[in-house]
C-alpha positions in Angstrom: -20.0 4.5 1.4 -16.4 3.0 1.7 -13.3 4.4 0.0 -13.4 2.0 -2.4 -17.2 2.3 -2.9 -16.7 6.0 -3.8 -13.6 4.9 -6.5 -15.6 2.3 -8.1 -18.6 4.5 -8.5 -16.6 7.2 -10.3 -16.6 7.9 -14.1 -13.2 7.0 -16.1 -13.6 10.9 -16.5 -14.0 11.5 -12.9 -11.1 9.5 -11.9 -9.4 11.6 -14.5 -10.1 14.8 -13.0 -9.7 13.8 -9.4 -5.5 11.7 -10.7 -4.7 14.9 -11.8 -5.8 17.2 -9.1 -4.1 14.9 -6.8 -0.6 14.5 -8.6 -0.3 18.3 -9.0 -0.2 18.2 -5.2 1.4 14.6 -4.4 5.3 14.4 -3.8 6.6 12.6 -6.6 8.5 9.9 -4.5 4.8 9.0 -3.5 3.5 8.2 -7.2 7.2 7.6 -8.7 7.0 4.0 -9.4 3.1 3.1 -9.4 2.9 2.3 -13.1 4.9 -0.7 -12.7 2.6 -1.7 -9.5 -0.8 -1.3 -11.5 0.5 -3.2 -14.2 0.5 0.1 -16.1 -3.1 0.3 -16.1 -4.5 3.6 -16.2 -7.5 3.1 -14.2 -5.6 1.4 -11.8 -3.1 4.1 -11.4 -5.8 6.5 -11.5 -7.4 5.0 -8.0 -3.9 4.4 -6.3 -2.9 7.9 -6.8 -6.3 8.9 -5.5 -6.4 6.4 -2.7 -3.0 7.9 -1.5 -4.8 11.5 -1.6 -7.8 10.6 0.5 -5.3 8.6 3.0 -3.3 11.8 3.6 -5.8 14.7 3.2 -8.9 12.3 4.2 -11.5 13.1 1.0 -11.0 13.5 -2.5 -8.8 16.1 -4.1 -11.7 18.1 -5.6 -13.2 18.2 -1.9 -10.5 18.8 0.3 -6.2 19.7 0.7 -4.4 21.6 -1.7 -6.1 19.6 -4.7 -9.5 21.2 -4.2 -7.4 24.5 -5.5 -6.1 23.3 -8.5 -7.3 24.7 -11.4 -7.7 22.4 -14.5 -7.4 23.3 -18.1 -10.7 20.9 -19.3 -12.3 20.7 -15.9 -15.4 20.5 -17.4 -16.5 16.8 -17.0 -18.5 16.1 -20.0 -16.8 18.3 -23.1 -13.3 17.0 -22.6 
């Protein structure tokens, strides 16, 4: 499965959990002005910020890099 593949076939959740692991991490000059490029969309923001994770740690946050320890508040995928 491509990059993009594995985005698209994550839950609005998912791509939730997996922004926020990421932007804990992420320099904010990386993800300072993405709103305004995604059309402040949040599921488009959601995947940029991801996409920039797996292009410098090579896998999602949850998986690998400093994201994958970063403890969320309401990790829990299906009661937040």
């Amino acid at each position: 499965m491509t990059k993009t593949q594995v985005l698209d076939s994550l839950t609005l959740r998912q791509l939730q959990l997996e922004c926020a692991r990421a932007s804990a991490v992420l320099p904010y000059s990386k993800i300072a002005n993405l709103s305004s490029k995604t059309h402040y969309s949040s599921v488009a923001y959601y995947k940029m910020v991801i996409q920039i994770y797996v292009n410098t740690y090579g896998d999602l946050p949850s998986k690998v890099g400093p994201g994958a320890s970063v403890t969320l508040l309401y990790e829990d995928e299906e009661n937040a």
